[in-house]
C-alpha positions as CSV (number, residue, x, y, z in Angstrom):
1,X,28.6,42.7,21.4
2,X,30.5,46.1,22.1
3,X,28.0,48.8,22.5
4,X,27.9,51.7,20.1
5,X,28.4,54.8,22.7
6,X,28.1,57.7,20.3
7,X,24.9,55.7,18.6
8,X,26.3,55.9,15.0
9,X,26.2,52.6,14.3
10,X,23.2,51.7,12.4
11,X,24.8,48.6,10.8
12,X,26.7,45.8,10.9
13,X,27.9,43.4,8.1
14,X,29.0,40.0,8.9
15,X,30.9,37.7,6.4
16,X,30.1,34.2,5.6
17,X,31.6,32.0,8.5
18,X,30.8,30.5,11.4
19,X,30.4,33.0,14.6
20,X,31.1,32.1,18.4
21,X,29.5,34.3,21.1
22,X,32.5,33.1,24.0
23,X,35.5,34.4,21.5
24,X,36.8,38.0,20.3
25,X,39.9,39.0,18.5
26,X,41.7,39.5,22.3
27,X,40.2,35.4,23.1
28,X,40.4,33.7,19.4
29,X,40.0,30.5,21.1
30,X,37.0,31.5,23.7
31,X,36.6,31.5,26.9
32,X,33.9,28.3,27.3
33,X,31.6,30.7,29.1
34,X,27.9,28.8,28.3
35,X,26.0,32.5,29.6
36,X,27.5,34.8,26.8
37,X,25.5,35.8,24.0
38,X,24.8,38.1,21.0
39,X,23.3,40.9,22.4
40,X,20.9,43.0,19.8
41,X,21.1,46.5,19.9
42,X,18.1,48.8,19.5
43,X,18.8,50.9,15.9
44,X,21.6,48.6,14.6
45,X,21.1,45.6,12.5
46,X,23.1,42.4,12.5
47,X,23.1,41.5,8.8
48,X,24.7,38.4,7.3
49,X,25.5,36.7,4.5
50,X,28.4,39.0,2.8
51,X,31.4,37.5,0.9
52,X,34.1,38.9,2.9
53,X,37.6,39.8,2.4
54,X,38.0,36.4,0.4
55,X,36.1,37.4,-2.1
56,X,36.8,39.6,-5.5
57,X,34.2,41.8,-3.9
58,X,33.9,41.7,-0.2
59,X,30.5,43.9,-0.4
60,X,28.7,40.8,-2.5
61,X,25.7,39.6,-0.2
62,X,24.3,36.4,-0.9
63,X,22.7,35.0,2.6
64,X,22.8,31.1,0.6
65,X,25.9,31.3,-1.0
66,X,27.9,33.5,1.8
67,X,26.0,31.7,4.7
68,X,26.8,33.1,8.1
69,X,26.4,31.6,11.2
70,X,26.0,32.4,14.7
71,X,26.4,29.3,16.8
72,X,26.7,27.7,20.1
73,X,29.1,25.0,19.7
74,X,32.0,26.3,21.9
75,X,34.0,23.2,21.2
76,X,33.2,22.8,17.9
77,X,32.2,19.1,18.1
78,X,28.4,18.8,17.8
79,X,27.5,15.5,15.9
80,X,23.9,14.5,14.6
81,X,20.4,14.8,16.9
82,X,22.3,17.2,19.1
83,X,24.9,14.8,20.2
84,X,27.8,16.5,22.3
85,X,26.1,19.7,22.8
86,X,26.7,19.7,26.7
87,X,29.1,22.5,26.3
88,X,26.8,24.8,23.9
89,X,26.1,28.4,24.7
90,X,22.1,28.6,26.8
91,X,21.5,31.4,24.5
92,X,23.2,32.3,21.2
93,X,21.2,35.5,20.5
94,X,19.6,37.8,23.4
95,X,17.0,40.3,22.2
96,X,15.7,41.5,25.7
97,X,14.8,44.9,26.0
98,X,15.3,45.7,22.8
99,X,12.6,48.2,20.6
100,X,11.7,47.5,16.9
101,X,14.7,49.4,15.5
102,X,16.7,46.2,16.6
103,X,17.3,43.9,14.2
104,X,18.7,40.8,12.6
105,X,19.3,39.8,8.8
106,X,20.3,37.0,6.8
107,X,22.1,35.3,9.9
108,X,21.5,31.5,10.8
109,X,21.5,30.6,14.4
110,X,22.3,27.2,15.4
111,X,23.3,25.2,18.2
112,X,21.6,26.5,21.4
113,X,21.3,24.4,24.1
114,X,19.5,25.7,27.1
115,X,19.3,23.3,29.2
116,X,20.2,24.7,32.3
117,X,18.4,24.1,35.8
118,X,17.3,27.8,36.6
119,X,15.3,30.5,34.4
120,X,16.6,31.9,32.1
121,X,19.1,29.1,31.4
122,X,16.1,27.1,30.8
123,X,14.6,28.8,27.5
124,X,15.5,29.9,23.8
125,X,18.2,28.1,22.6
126,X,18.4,30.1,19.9
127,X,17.3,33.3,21.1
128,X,16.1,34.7,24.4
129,X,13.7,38.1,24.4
130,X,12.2,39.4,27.6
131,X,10.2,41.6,26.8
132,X,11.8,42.4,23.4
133,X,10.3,43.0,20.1
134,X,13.5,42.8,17.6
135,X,12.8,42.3,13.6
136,X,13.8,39.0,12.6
137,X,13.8,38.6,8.8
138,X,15.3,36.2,6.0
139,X,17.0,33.8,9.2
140,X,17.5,30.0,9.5
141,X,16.8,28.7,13.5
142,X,18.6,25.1,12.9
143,X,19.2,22.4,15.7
144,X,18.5,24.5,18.6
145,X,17.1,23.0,22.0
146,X,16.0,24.4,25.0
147,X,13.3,23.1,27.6
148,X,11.1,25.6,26.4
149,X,11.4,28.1,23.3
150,X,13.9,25.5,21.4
151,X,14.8,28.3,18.9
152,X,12.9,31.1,20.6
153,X,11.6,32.6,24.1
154,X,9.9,35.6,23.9
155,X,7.7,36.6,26.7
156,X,5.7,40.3,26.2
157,X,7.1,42.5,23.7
158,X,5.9,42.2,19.9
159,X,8.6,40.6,18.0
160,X,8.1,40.6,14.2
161,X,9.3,37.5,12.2
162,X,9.4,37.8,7.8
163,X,10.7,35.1,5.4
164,X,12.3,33.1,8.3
165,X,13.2,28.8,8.4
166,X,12.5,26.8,12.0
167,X,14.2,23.5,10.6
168,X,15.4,20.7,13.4
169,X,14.6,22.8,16.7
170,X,13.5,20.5,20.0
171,X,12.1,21.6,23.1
172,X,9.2,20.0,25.5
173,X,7.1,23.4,25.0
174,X,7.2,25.5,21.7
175,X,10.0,23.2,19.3
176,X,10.5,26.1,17.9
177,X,8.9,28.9,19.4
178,X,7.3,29.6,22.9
179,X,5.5,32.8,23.3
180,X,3.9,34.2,26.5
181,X,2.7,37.1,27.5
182,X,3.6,38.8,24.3
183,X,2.5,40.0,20.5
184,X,4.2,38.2,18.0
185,X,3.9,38.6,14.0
186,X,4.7,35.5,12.2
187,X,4.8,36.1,8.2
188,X,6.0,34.1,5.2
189,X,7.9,31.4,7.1
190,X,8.6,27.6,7.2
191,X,8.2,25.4,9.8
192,X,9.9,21.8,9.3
193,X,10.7,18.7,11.5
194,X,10.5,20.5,14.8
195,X,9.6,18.7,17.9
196,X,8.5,19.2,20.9
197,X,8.7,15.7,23.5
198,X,6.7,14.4,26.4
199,X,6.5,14.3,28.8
200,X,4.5,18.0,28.0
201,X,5.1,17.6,24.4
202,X,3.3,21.0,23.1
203,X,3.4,22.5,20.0
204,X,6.7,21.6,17.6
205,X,6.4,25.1,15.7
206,X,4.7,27.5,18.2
207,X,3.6,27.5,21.7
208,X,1.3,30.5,22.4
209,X,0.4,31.1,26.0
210,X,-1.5,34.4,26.9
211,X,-0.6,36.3,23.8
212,X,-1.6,37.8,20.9
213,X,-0.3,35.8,17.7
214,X,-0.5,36.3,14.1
215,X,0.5,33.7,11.3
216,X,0.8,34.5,7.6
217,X,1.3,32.8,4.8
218,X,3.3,30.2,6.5
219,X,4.3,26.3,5.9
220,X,4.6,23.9,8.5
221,X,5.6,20.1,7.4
222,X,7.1,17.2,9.8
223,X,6.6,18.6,12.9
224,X,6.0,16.6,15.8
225,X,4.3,16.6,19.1
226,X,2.7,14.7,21.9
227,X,0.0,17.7,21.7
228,X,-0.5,20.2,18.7
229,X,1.8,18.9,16.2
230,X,2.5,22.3,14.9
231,X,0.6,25.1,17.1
232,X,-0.7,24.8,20.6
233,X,-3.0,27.8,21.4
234,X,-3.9,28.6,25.2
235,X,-5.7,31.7,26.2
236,X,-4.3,33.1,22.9
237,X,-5.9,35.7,20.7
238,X,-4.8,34.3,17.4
239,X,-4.9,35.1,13.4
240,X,-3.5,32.1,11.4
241,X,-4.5,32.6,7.6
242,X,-3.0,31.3,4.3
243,X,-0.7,28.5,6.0
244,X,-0.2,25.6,4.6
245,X,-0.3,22.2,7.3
246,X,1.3,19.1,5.6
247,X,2.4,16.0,7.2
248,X,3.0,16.9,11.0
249,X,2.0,14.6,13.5
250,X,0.3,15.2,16.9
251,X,1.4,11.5,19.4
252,X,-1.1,12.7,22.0
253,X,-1.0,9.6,24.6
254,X,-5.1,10.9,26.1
255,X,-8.3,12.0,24.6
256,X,-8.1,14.8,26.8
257,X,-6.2,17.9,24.6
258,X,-5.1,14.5,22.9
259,X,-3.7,14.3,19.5
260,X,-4.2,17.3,17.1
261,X,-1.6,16.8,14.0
262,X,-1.6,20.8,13.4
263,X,-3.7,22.8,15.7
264,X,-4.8,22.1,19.3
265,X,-6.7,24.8,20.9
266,X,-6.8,25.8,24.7
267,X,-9.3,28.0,26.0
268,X,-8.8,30.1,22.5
269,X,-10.9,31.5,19.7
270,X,-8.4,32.0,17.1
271,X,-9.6,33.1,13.2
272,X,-8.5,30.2,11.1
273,X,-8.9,31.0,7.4
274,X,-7.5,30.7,3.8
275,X,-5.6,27.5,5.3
276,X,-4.7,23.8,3.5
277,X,-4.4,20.8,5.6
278,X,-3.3,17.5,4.2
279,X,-1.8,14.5,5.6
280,X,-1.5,15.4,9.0
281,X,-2.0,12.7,12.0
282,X,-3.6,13.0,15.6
283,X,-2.5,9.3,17.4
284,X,-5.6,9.9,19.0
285,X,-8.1,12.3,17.5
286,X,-8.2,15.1,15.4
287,X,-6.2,14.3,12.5
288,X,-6.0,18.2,11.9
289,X,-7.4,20.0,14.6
290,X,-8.5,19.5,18.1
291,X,-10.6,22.2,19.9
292,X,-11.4,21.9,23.8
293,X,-12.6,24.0,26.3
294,X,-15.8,26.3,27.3
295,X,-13.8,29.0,26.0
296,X,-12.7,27.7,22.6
297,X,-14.6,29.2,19.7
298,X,-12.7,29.2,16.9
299,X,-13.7,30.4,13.3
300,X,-12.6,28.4,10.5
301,X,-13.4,29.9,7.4
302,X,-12.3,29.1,3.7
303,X,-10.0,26.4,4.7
304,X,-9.4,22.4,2.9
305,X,-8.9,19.5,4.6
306,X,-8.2,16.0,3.0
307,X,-6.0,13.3,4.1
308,X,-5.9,13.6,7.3
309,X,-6.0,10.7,9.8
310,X,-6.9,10.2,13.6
311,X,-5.6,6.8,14.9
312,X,-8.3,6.4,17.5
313,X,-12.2,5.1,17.2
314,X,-13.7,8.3,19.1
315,X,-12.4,9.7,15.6
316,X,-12.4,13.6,13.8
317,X,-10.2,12.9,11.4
318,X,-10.0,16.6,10.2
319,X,-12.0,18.3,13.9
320,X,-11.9,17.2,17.0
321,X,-14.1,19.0,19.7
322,X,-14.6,18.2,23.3
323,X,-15.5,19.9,26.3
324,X,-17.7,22.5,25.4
325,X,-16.2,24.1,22.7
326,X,-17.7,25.4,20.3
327,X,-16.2,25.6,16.6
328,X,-17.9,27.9,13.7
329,X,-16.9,26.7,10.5
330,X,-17.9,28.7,6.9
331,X,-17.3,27.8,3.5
332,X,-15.1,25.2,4.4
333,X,-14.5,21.6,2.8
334,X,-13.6,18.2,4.3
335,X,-13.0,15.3,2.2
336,X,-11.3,12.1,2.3
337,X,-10.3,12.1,6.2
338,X,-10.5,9.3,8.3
339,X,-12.1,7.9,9.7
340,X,-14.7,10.9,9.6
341,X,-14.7,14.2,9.3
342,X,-15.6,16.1,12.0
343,X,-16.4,14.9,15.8
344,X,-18.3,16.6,18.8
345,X,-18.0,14.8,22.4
346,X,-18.3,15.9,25.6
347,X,-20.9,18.7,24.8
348,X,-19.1,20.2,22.2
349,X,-20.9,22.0,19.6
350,X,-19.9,22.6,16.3
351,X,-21.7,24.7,13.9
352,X,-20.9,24.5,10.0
353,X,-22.4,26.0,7.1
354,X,-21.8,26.7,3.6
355,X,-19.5,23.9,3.4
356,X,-18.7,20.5,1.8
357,X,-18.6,17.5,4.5
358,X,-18.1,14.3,2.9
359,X,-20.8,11.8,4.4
360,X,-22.6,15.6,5.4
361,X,-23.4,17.1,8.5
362,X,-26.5,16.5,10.5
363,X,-25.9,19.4,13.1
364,X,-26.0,22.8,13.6
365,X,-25.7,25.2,10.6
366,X,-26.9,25.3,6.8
367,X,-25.6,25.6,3.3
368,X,-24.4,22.4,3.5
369,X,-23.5,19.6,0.4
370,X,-22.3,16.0,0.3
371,X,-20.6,16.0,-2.8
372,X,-17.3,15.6,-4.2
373,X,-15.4,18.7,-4.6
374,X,-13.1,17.6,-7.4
375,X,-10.1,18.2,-6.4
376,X,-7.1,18.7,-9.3
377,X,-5.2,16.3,-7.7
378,X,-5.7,15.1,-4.1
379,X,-3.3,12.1,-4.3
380,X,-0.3,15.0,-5.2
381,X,-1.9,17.2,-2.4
382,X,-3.0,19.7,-5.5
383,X,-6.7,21.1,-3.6
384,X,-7.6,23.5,-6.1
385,X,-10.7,22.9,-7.6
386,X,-11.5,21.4,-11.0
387,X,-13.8,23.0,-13.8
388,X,-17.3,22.1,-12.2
389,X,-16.5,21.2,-8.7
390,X,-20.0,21.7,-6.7
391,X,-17.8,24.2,-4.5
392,X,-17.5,26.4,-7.2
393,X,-19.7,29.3,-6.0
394,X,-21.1,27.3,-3.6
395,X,-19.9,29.6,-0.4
396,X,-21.5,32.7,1.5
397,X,-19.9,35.7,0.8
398,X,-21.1,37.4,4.5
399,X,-18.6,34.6,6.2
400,X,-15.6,35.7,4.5
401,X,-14.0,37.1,7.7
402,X,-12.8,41.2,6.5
403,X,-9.8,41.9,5.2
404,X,-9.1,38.5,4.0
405,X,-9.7,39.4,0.3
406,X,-7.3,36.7,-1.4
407,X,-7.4,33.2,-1.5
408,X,-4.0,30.4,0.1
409,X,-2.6,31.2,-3.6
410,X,-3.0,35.1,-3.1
411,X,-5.8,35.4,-6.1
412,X,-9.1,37.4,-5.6
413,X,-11.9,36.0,-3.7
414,X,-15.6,36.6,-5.2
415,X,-14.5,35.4,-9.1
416,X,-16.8,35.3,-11.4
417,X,-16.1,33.0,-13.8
418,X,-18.1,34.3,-17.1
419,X,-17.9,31.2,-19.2
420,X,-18.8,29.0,-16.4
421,X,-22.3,30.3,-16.1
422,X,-21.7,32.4,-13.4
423,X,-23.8,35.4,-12.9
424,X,-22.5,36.7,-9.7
425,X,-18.8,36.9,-7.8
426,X,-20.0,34.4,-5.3
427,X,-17.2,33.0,-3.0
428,X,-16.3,29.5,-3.4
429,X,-15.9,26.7,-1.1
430,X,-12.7,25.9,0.6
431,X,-8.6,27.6,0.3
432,X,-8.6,27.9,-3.2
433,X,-11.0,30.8,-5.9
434,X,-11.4,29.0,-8.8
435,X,-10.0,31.6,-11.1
436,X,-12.3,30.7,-14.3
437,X,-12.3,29.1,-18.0
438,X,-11.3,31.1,-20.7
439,X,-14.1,31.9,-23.4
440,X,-14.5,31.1,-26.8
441,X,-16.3,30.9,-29.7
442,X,-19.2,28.6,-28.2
443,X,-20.0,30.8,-25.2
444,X,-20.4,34.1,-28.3
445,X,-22.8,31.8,-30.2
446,X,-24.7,31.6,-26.5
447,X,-24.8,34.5,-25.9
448,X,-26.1,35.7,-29.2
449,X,-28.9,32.9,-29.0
450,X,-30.0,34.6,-25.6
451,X,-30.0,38.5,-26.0
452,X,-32.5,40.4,-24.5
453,X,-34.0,39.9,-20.8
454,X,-33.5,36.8,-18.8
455,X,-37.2,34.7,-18.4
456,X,-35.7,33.7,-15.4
457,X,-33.0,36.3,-13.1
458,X,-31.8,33.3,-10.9
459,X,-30.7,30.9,-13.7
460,X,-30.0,32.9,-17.3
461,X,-26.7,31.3,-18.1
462,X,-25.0,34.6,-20.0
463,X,-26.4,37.3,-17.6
464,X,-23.0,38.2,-16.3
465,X,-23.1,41.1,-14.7
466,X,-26.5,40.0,-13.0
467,X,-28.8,42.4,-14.6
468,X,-31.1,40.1,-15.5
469,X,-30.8,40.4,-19.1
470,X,-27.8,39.7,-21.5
471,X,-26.5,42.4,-23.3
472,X,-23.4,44.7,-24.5
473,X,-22.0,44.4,-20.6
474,X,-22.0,40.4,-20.7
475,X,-20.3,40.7,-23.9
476,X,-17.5,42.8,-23.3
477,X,-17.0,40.7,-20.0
478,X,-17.0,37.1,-22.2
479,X,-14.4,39.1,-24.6
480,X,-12.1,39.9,-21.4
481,X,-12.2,36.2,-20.7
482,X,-11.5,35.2,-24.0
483,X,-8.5,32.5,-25.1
């Protein structure tokens, strides 16, 4: 891309199409050159997805309708499961260097192949940032492969990704996204059918080494790798809340960081909270999660797990710990993974409390219930909780880590649910608040039969507000729950 000299570019609007970094209006048929790419530029943004001069009204942006592409295919003969890609550019996008005022929007990037034999030519298919921290909102990284970083390398920096799609991207390290060294923001973005191969195999959505990382509100379904079927955390300071981890699959071929269908952690103690995993596979252990290492502590808090499987004997079909790590998991609830729930070998440690583990828990921690949680619907992968689920108010409000406030469905936390019974805004077990029953006339007539003060604080069925007796207050809250 052309630099701006007298800076007074701040934008640039691309039209739906298909984009070539090797060709300009001088070269219409390119030059074949694999090392040229779309350079970002700090204070301008590349923004896609505008009708064009084909259309009644060339200013009409709609990035699905008007979909515009920046792609590596110099010969314009890529076939399916990257077939013929030889020729494809190492890097379609480079963000290196580049501040925050650099960004891109609405653009799909496809067809990266870095796979050449030196650095750089090695890493982000899609995109290469050293030491870059570009905005990256409402893109599509598609087919993109690289030996590591298939979509994306970015090493230091803080890069900032919103609303973005990882669909299809391969690498051996980081399917989708390798990041070293750096601070990365990951918010409202899907993950799906990435993979990352053996021999290494780690991580098919992100491979965090060294770095600070922060995952929002994000869904990862049918990735695939030999280690960390979605994330693979090593000496990474990490935040991963409200995500959603369905159906990816972690073909670890040792028990050793083996398996791990979502999360395998390295020498880490990420937060892990607000977080639904379902389905998920570790070929050896840890269906969902596998935590190894002296160093790895994690926190789980406020997260469901059900469905998910580890293929081998030694087992932890939702936790797998080893090594001396040392897991803390609050308020959380395991049911219906096989062929248990939770494993520590190799003087691991794990410490739960305040949770639901189905066949219980006979080591460290407290709060602890065997029962079933009642799930809506478990079969559909629906793990909000039914009217009178044991988990209903069942959690400690002291483990919800701060500032996480709202539940995987973005509702309060601490609901009290007035014509439940509930006298108190006590957190519930697992990803999902139970957000309460409506009132009626029943629940007036109870409280009517009760007025006055409670014989007993601790159990008075209308004492809403906790005051020990039921009154004007516990009315007017039954009549804001009512219908």
């Amino acid at each position: 891309m052309a630099a701006d000299q007298d800076n007074d570019v701040t934008e640039i609007r691309i039209a739906q199409g298909t984009y070539l970094p090797d060709r300009d209006d001088a070269i219409p048929n390119g030059t074949g050159d694999r090392f040229v790419s779309f350079q970002l530029l700090n204070g301008v943004t590349l923004m896609g997805g505008f009708g064009g001069l084909g259309e009644p009204n060339p200013d009409a942006r709609d990035i699905e309708k008007f979909e515009t592409t920046l792609a590596g295919d110099l010969e314009e003969n890529d076939g399916p499961d990257f077939a013929n890609n030889e020729e494809n550019s190492y890097h379609i996008v480079d963000a290196s260097g580049v501040d925050t005022s650099a960004s891109m929007d609405g653009l799909t990037i496809s067809g990266g192949n870095a796979n050449g034999v030196m650095y750089p030519q090695r890493v982000g298919g899609g995109l290469t940032g050293e030491n870059g921290s570009p905005r990256i909102v409402y893109c599509t990284f598609a087919t993109n492969f690289a030996y590591n970083g298939g979509a994306m390398f970015v090493v230091e920096g803080a890069p900032t990704l919103f609303t973005c799609r990882f669909e299809g991207n391969k690498s051996f390290r980081g399917g989708a996204i390798y990041a070293q060294t750096t601070s990365i923001t990951v918010t409202s973005c899907s993950f799906v059918a990435n993979v990352a191969m053996p021999p290494s195999g780690f991580g098919a959505a992100v491979y965090a080494k060294s770095s600070s990382a922060v995952i929002d509100d994000c869904r990862f379904e049918a990735n695939c790798a030999r280690v960390g079927g979605v994330i693979f955390l090593l000496i990474t300071d990490a935040t991963i809340v409200k995500c959603r981890f369905h159906g990816n699959r972690g073909d670890g071929m040792a028990t050793e960081n083996g398996g791990a269908g979502a999360i395998n952690i390295g020498s880490a103690s990420p937060l892990i909270a607000n977080c639904e995993f379902t389905d998920n596979v570790g070929r050896i252990v840890g269906g969902a999660i596998v935590s190894h290492g002296a160093a790895s502590r994690p926190i789980i808090a406020n997260c469901s797990f059900s469905g998910n499987v580890a293929l081998d004997p030694l087992g932890g079909g939702a936790i797998f710990s080893e090594a001396s790590s040392q897991p803390v998991v609050l308020n959380c609830i395991f049911w219906d993974d096989q062929p248990d729930e939770i494993v520590d070998y190799f003087n691991a440690r794990t410490t739960i409390s305040y949770s639901a583990v189905q066949g219980g828990w006979s080591g460290d921690g407290t709060g602890n219930i065997d029962a079933d949680p009642l799930f809506v619907d478990p079969a559909s992968g629906d793990l909000r909780l039914s009217p009178g689920s044991p988990c209903i108010d069942a959690g400690d409000n002291t483990a919800v880590p701060n500032g996480v406030l709202r539940d995987l469905d973005g509702n309060p936390r601490f609901v009290a649910d007035a014509c439940a019974g509930d006298s108190g805004a006590t957190v519930d077990m697992g990803a999902y608040e139970f957000q309460g029953t409506s009132c009626d006339l029943s629940d007036m007539l109870e409280i009517l039969a009760v007025w006055g003060p409670c014989s007993d604080c601790g159990t008075c069925p209308a004492d809403f507000d906790g005051d020990c007796s039921v009154g004007i207050l516990d009315l007017l809250i039954l009549l804001g729950n009512w219908g």
